[in-house]
PDB file of N, CA, C, O and CB in Angstrom:
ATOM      1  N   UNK A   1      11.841  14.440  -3.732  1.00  0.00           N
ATOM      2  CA  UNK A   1      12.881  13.938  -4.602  1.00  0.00           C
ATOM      3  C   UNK A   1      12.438  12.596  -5.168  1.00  0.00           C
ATOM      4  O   UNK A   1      12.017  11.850  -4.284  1.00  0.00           O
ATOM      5  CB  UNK A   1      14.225  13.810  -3.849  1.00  0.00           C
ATOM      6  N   UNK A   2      12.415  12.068  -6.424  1.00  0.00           N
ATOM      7  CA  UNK A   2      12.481  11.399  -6.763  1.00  0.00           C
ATOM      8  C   UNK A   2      13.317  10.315  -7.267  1.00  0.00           C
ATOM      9  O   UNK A   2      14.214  10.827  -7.937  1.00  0.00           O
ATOM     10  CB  UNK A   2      12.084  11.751  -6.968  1.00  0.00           C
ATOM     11  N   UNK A   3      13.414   9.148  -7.245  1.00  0.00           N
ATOM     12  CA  UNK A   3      14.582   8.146  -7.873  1.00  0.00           C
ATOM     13  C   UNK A   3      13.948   7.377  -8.768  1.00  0.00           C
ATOM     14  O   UNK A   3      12.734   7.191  -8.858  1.00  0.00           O
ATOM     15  CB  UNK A   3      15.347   7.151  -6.852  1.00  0.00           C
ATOM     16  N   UNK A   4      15.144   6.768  -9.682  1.00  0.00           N
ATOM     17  CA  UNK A   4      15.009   6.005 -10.899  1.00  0.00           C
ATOM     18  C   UNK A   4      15.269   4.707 -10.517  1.00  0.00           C
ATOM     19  O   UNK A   4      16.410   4.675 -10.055  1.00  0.00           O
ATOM     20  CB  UNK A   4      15.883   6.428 -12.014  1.00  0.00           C
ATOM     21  N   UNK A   5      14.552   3.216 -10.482  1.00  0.00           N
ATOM     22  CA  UNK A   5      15.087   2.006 -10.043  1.00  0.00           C
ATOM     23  C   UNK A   5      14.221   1.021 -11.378  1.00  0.00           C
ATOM     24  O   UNK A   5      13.365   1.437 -12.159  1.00  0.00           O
ATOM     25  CB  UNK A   5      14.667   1.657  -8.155  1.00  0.00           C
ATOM     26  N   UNK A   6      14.626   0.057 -11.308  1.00  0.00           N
ATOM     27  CA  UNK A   6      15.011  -1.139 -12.372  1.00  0.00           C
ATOM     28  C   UNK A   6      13.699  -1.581 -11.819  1.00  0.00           C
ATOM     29  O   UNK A   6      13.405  -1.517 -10.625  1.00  0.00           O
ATOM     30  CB  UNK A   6      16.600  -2.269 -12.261  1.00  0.00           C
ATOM     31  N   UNK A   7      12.872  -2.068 -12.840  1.00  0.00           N
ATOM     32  CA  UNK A   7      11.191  -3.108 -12.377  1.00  0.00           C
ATOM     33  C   UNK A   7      12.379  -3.922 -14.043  1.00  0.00           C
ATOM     34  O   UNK A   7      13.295  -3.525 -14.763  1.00  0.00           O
ATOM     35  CB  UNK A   7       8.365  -1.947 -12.730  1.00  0.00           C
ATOM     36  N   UNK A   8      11.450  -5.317 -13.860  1.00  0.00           N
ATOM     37  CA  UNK A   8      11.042  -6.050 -14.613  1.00  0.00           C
ATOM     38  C   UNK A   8       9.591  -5.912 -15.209  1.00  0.00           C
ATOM     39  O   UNK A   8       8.504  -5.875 -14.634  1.00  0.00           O
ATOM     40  CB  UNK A   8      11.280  -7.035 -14.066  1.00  0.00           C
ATOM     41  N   UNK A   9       9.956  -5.841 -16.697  1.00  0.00           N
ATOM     42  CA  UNK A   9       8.658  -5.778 -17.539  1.00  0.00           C
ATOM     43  C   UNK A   9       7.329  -6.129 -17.064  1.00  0.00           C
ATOM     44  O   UNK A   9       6.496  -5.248 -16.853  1.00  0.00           O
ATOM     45  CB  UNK A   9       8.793  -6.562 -18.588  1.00  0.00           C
ATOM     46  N   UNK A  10       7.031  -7.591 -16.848  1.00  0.00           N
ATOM     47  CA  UNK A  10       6.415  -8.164 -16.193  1.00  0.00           C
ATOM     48  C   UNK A  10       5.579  -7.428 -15.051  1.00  0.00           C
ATOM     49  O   UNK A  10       4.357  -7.277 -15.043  1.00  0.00           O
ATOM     50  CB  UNK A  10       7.180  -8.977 -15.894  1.00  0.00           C
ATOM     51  N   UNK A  11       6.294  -7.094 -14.296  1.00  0.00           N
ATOM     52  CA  UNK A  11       5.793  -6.212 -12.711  1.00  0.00           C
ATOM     53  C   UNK A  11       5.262  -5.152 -13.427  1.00  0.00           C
ATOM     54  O   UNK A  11       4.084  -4.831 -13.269  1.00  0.00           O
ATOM     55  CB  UNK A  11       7.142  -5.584 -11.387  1.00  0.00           C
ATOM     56  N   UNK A  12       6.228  -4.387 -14.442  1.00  0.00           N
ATOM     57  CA  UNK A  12       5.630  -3.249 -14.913  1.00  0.00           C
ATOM     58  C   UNK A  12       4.336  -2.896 -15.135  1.00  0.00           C
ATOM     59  O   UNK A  12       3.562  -2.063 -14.663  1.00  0.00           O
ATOM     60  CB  UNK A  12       6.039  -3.071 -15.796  1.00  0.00           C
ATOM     61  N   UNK A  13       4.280  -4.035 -16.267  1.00  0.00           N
ATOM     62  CA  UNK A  13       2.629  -3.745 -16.980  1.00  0.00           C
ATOM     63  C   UNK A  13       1.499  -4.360 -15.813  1.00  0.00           C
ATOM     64  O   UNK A  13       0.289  -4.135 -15.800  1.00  0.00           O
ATOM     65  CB  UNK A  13       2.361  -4.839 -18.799  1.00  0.00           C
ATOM     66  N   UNK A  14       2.252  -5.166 -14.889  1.00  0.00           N
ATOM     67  CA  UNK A  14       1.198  -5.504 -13.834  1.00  0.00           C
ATOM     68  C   UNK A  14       0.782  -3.906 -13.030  1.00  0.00           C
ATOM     69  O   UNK A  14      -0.260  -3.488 -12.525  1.00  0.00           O
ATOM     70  CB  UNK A  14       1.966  -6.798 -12.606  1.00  0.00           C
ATOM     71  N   UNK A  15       1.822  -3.454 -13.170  1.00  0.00           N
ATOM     72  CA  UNK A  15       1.250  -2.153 -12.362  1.00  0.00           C
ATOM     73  C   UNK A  15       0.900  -0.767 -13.272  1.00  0.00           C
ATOM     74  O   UNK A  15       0.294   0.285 -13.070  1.00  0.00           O
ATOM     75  CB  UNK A  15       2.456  -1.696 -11.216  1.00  0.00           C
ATOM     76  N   UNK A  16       1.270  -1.080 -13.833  1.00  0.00           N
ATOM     77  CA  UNK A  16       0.705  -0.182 -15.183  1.00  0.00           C
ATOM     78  C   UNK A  16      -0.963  -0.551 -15.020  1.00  0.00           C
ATOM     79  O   UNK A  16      -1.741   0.256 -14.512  1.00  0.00           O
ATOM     80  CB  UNK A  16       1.491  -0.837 -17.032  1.00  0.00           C
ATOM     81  N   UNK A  17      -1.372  -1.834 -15.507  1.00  0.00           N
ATOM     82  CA  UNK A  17      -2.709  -2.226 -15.361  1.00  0.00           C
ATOM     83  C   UNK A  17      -3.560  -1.854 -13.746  1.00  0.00           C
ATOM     84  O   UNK A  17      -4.599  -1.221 -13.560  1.00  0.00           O
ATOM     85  CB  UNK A  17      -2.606  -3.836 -15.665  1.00  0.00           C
ATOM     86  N   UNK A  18      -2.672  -2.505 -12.789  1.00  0.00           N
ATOM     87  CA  UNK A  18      -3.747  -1.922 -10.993  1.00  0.00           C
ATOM     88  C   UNK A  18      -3.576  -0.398 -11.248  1.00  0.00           C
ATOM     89  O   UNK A  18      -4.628   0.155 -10.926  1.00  0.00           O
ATOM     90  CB  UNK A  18      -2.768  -2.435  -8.823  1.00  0.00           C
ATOM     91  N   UNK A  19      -2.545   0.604 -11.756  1.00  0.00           N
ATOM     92  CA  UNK A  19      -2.941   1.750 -11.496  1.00  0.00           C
ATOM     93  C   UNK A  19      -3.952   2.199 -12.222  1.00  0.00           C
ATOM     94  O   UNK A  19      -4.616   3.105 -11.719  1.00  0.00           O
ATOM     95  CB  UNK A  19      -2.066   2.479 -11.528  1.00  0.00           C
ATOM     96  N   UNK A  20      -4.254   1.800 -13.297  1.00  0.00           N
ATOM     97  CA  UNK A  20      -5.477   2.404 -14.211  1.00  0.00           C
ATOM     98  C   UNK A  20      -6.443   2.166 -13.585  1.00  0.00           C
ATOM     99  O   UNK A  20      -7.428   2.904 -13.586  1.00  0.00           O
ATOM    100  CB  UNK A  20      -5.744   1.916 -15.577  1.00  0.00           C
ATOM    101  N   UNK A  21      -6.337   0.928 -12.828  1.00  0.00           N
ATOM    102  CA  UNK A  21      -7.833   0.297 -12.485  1.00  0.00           C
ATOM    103  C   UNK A  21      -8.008   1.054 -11.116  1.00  0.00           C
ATOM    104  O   UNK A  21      -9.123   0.860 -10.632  1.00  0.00           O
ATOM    105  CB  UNK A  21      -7.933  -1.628 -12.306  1.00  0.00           C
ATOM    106  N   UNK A  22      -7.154   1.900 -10.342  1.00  0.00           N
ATOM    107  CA  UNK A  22      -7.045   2.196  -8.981  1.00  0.00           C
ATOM    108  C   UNK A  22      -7.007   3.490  -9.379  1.00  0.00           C
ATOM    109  O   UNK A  22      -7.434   4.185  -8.457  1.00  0.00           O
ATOM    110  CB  UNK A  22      -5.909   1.609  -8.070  1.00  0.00           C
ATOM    111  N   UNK A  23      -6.674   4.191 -10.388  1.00  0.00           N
ATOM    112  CA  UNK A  23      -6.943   5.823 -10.266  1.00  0.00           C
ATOM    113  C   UNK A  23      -5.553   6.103 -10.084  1.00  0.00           C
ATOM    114  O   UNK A  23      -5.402   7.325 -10.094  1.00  0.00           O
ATOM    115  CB  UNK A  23      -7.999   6.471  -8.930  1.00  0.00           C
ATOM    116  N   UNK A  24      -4.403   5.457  -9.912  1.00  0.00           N
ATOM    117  CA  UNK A  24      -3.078   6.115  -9.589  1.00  0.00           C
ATOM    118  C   UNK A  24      -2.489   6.243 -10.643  1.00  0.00           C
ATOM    119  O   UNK A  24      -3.063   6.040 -11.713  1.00  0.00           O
ATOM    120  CB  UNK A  24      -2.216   5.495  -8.707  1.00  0.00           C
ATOM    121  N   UNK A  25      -0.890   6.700 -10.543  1.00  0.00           N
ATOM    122  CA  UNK A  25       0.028   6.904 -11.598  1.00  0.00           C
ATOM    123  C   UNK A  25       0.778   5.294 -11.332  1.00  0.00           C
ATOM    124  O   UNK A  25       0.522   4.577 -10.364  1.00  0.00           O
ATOM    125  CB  UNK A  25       1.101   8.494 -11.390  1.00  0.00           C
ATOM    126  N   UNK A  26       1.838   4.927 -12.550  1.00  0.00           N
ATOM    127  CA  UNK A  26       2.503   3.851 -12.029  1.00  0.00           C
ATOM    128  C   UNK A  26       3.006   3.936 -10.961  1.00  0.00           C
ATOM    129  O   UNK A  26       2.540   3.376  -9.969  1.00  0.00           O
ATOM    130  CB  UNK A  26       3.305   3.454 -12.658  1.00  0.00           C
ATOM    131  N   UNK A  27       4.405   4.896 -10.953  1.00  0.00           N
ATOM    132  CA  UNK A  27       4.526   5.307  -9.345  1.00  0.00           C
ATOM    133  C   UNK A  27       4.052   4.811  -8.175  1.00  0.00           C
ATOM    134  O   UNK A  27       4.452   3.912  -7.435  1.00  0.00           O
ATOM    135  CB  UNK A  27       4.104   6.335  -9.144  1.00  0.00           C
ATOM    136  N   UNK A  28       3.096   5.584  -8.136  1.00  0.00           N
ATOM    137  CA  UNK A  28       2.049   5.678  -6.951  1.00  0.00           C
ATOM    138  C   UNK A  28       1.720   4.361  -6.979  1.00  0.00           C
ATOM    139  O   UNK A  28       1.440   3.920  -5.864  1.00  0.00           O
ATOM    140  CB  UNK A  28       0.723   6.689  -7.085  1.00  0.00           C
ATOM    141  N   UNK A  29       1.677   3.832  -7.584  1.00  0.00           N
ATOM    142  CA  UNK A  29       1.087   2.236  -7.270  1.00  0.00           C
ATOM    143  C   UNK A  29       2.404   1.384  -6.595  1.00  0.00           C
ATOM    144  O   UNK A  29       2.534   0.809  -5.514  1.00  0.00           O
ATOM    145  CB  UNK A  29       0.512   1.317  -8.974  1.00  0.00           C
ATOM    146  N   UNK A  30       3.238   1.566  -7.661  1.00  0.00           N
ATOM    147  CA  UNK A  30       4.273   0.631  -7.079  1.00  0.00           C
ATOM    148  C   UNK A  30       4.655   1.318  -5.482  1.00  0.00           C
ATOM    149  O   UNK A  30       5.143   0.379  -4.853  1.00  0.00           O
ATOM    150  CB  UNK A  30       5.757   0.562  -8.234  1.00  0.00           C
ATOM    151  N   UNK A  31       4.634   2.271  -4.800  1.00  0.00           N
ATOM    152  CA  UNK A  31       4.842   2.872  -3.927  1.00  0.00           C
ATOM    153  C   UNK A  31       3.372   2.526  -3.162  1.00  0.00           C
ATOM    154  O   UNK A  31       3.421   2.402  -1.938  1.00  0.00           O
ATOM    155  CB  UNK A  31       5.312   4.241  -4.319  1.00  0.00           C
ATOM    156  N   UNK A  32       2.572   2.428  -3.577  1.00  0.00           N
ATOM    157  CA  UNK A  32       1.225   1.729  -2.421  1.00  0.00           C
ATOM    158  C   UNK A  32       2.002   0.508  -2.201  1.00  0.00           C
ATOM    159  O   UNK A  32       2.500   0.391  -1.081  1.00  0.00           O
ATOM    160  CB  UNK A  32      -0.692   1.295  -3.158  1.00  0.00           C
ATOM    161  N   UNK A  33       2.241  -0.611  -3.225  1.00  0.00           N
ATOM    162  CA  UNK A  33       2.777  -1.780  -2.484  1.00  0.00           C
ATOM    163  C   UNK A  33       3.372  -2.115  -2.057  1.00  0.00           C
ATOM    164  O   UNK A  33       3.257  -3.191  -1.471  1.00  0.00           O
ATOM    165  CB  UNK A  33       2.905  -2.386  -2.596  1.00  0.00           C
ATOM    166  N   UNK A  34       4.688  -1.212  -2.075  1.00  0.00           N
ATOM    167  CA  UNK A  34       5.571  -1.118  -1.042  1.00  0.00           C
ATOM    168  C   UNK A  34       5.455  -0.886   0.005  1.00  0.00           C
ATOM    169  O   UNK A  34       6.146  -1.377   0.897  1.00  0.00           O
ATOM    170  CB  UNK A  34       6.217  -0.582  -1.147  1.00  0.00           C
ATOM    171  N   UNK A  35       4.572  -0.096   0.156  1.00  0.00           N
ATOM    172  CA  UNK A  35       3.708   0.693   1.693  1.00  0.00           C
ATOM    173  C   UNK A  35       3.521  -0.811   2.325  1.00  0.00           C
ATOM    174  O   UNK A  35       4.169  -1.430   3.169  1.00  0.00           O
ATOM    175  CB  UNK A  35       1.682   1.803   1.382  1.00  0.00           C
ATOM    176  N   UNK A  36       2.286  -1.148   1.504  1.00  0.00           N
ATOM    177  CA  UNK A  36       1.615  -2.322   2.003  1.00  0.00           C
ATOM    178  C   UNK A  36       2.665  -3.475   2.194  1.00  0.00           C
ATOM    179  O   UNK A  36       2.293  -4.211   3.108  1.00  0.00           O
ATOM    180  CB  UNK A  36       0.463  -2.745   1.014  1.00  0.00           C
ATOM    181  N   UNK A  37       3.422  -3.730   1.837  1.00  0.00           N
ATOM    182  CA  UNK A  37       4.556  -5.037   2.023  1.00  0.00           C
ATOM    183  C   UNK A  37       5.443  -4.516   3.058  1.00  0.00           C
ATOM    184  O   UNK A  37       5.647  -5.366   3.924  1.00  0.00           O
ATOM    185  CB  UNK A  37       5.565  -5.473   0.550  1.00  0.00           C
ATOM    186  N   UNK A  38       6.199  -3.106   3.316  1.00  0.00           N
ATOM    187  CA  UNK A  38       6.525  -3.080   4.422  1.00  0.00           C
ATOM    188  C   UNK A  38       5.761  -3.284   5.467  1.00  0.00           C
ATOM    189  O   UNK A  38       6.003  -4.275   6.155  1.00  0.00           O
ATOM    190  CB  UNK A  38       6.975  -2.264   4.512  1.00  0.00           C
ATOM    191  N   UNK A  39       4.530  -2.294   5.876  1.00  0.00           N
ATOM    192  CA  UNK A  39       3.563  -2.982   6.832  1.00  0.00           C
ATOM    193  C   UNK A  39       3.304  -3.851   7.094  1.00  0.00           C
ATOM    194  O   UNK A  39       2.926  -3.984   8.258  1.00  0.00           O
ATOM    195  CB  UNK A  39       2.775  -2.906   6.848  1.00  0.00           C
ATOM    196  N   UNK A  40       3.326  -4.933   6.278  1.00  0.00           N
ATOM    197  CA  UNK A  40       2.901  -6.539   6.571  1.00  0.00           C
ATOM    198  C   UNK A  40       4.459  -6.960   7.185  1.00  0.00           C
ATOM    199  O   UNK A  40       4.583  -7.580   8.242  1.00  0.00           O
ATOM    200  CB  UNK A  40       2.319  -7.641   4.844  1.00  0.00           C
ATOM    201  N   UNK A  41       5.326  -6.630   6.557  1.00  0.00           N
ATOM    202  CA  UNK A  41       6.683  -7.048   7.054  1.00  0.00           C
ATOM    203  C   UNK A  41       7.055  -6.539   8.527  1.00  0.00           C
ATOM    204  O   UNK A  41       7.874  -7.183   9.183  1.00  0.00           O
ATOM    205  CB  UNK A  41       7.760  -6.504   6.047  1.00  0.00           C
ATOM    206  N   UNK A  42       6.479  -5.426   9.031  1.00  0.00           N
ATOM    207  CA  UNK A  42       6.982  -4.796  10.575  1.00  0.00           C
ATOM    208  C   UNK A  42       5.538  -5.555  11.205  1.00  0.00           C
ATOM    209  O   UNK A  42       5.703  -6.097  12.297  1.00  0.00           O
ATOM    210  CB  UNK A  42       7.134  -2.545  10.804  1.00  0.00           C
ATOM    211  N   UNK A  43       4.170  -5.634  10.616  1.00  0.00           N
ATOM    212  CA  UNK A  43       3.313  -6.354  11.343  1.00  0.00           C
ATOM    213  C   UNK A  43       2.863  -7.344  10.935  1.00  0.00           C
ATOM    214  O   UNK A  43       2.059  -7.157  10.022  1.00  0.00           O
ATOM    215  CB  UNK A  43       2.479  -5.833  11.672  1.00  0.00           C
ATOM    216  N   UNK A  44       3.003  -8.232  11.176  1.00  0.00           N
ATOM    217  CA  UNK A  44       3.079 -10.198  10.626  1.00  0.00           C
ATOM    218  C   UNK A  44       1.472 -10.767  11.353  1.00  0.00           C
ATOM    219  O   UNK A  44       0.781 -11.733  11.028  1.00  0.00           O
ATOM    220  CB  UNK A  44       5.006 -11.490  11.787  1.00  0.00           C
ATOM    221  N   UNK A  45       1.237  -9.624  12.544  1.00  0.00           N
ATOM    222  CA  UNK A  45       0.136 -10.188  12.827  1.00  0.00           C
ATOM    223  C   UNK A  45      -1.269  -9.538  11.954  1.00  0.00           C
ATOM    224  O   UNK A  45      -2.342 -10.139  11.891  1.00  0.00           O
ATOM    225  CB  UNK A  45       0.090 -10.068  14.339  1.00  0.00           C
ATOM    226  N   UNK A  46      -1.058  -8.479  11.449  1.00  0.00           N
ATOM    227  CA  UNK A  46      -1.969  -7.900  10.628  1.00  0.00           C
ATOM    228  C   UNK A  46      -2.123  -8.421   9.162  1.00  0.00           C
ATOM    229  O   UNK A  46      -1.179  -8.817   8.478  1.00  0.00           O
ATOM    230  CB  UNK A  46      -1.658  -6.584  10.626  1.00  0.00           C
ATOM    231  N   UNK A  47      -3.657  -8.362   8.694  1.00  0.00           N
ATOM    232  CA  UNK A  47      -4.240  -9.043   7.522  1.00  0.00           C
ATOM    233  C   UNK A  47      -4.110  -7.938   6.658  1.00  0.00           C
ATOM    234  O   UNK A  47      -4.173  -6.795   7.109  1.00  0.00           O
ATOM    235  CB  UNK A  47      -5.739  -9.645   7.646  1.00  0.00           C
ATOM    236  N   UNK A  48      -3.870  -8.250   5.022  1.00  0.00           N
ATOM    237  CA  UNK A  48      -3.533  -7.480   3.776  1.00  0.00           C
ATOM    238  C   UNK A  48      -4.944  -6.439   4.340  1.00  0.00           C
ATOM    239  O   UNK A  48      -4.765  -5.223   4.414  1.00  0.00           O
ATOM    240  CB  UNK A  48      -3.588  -8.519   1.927  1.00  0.00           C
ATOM    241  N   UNK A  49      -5.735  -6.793   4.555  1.00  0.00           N
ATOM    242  CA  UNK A  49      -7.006  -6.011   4.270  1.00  0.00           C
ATOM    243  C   UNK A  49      -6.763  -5.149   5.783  1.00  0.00           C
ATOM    244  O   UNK A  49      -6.656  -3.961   5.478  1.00  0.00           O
ATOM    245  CB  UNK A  49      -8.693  -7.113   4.038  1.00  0.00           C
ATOM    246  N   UNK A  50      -6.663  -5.285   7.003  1.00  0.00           N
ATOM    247  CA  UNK A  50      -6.643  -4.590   7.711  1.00  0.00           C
ATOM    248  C   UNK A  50      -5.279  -3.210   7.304  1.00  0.00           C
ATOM    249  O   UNK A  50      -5.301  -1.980   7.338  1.00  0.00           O
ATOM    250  CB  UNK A  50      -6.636  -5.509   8.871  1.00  0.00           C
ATOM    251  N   UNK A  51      -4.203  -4.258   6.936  1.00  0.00           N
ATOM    252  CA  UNK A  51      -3.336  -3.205   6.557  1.00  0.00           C
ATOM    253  C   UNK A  51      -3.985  -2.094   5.027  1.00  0.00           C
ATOM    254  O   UNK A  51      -3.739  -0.904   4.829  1.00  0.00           O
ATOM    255  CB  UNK A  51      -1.799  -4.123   6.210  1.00  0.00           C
ATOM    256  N   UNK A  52      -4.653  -2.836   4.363  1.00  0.00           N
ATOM    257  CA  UNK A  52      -4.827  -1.655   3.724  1.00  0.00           C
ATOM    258  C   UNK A  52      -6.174  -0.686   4.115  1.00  0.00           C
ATOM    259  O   UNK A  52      -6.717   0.246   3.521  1.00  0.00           O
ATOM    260  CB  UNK A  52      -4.828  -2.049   2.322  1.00  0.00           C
ATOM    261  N   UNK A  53      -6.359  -1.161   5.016  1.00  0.00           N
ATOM    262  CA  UNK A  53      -7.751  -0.215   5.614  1.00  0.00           C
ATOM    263  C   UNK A  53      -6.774   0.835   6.250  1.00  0.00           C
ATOM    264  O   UNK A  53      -7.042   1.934   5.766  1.00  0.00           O
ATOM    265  CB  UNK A  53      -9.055  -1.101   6.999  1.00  0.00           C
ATOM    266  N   UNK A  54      -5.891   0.903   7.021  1.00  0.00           N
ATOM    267  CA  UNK A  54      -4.825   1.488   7.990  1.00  0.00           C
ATOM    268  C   UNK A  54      -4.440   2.337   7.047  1.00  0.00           C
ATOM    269  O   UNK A  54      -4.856   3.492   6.952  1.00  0.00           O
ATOM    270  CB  UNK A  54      -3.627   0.559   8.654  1.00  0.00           C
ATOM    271  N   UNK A  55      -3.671   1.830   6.344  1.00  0.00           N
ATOM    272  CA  UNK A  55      -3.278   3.044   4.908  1.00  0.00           C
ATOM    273  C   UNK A  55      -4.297   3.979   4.456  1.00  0.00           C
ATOM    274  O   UNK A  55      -4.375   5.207   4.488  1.00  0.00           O
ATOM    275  CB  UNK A  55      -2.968   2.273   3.402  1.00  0.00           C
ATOM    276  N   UNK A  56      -5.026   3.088   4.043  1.00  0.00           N
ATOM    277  CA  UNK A  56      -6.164   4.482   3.506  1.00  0.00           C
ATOM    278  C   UNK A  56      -6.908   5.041   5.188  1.00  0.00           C
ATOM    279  O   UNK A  56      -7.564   6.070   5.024  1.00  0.00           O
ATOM    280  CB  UNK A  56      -7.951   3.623   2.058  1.00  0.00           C
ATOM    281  N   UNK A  57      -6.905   4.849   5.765  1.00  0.00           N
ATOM    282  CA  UNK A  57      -7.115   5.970   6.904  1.00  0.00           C
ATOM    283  C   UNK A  57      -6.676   6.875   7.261  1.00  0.00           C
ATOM    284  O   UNK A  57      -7.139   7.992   7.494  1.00  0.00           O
ATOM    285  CB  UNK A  57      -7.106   5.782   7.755  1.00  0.00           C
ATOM    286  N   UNK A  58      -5.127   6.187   7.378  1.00  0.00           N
ATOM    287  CA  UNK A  58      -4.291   7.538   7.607  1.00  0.00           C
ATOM    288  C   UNK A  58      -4.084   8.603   6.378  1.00  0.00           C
ATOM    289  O   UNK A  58      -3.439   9.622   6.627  1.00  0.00           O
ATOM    290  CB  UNK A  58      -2.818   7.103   8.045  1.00  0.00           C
ATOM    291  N   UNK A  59      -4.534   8.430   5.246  1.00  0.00           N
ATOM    292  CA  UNK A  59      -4.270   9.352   4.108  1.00  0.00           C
ATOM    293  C   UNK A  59      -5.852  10.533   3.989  1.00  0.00           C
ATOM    294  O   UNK A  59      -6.169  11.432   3.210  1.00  0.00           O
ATOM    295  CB  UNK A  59      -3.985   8.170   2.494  1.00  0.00           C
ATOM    296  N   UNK A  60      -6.547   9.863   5.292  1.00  0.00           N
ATOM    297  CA  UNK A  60      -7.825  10.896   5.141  1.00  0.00           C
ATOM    298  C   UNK A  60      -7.997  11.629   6.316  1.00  0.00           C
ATOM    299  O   UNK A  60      -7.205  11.480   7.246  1.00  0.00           O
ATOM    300  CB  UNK A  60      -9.229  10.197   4.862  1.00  0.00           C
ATOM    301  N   UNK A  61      -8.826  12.309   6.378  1.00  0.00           N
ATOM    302  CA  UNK A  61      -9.477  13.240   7.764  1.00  0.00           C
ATOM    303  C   UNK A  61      -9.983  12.480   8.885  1.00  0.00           C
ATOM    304  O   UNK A  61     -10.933  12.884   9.556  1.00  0.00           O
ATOM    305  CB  UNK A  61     -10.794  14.162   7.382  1.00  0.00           C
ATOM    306  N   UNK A  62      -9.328  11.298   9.130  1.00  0.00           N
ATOM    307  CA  UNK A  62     -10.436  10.229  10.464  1.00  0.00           C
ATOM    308  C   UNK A  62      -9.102  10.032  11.395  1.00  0.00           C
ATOM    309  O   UNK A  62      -7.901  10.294  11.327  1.00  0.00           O
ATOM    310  CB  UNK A  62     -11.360   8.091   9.761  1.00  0.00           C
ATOM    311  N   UNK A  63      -9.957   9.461  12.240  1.00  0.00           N
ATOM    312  CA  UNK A  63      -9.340   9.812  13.823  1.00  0.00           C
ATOM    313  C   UNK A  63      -8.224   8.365  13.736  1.00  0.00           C
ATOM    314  O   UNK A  63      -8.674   7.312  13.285  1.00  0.00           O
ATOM    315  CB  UNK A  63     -10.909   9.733  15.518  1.00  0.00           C
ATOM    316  N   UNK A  64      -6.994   8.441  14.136  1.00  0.00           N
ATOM    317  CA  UNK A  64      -6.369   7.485  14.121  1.00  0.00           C
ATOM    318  C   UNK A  64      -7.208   5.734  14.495  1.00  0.00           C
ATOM    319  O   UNK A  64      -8.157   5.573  15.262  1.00  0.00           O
ATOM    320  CB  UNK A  64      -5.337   8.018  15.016  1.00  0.00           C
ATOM    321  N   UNK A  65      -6.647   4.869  13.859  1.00  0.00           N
ATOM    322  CA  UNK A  65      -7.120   3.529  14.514  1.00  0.00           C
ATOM    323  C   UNK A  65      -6.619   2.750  15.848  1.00  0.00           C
ATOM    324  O   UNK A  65      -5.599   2.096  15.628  1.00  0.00           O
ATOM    325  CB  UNK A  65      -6.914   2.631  13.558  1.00  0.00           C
ATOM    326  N   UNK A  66      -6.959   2.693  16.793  1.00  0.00           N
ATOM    327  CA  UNK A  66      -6.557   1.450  18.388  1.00  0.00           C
ATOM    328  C   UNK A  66      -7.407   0.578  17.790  1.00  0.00           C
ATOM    329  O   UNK A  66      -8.499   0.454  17.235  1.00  0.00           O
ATOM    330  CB  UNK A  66      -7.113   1.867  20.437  1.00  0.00           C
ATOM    331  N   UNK A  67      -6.010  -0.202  18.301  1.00  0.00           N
ATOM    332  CA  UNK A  67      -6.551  -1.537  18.516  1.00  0.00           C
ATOM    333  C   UNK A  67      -6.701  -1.850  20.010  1.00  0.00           C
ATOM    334  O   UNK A  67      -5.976  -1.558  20.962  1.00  0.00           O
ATOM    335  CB  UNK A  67      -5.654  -2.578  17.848  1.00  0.00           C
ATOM    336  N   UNK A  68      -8.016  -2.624  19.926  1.00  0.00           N
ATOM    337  CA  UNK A  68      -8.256  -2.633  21.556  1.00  0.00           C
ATOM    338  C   UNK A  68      -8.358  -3.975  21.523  1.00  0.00           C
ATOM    339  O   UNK A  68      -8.425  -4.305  20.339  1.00  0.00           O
ATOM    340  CB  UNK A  68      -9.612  -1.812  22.313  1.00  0.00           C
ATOM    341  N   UNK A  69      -8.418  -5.244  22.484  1.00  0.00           N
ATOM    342  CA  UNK A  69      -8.086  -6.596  22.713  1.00  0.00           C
ATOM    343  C   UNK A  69      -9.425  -6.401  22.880  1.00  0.00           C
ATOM    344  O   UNK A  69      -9.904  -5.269  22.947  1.00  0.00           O
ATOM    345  CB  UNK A  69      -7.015  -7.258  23.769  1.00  0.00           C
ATOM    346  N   UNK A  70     -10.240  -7.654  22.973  1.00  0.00           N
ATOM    347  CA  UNK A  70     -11.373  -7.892  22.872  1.00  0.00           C
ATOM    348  C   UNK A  70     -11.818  -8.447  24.572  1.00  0.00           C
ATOM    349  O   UNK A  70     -12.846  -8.903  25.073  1.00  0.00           O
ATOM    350  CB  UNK A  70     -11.507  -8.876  21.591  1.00  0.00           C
ATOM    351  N   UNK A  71     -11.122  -8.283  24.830  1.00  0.00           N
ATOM    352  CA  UNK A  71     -11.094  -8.868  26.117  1.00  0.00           C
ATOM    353  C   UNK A  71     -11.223  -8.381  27.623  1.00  0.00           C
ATOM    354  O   UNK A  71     -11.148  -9.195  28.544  1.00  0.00           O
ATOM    355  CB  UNK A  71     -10.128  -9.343  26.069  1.00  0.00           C
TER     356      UNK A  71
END
């Protein structure tokens, strides 16, 4: 199912532009960063880049990620 919600112009063409450059639809983009901003929001200790490594993992054929303490 899909829904209809309100962007500001601005945001728009910002994501209009990362999806071209990323291969997605607008959509899909604005819905990656949402992905990615909730994740950062439930995990505060995780980095943009780890979180988006996590995302694109789980969207492929590889074995889930642990985190293991270094210790």
């Amino acid at each position: 199912m899909s829904t209809s919600i309100r962007i500001n112009d601005a945001f728009y063409q910002e994501a209009k532009s990362q999806a071209k450059a990323e291969l997605r639809s607008i959509p899909n983009q604005v819905e990656y960063w949402a992905r990615i901003g909730k994740t950062a929001m439930e995990n505060p200790e995780l980095s943009i880049d780890a979180i988006k490594s996590l995302l694109i993992a789980r969207h492929q054929d590889a074995e889930p990620f642990e985190f293991r303490d270094s210790e």
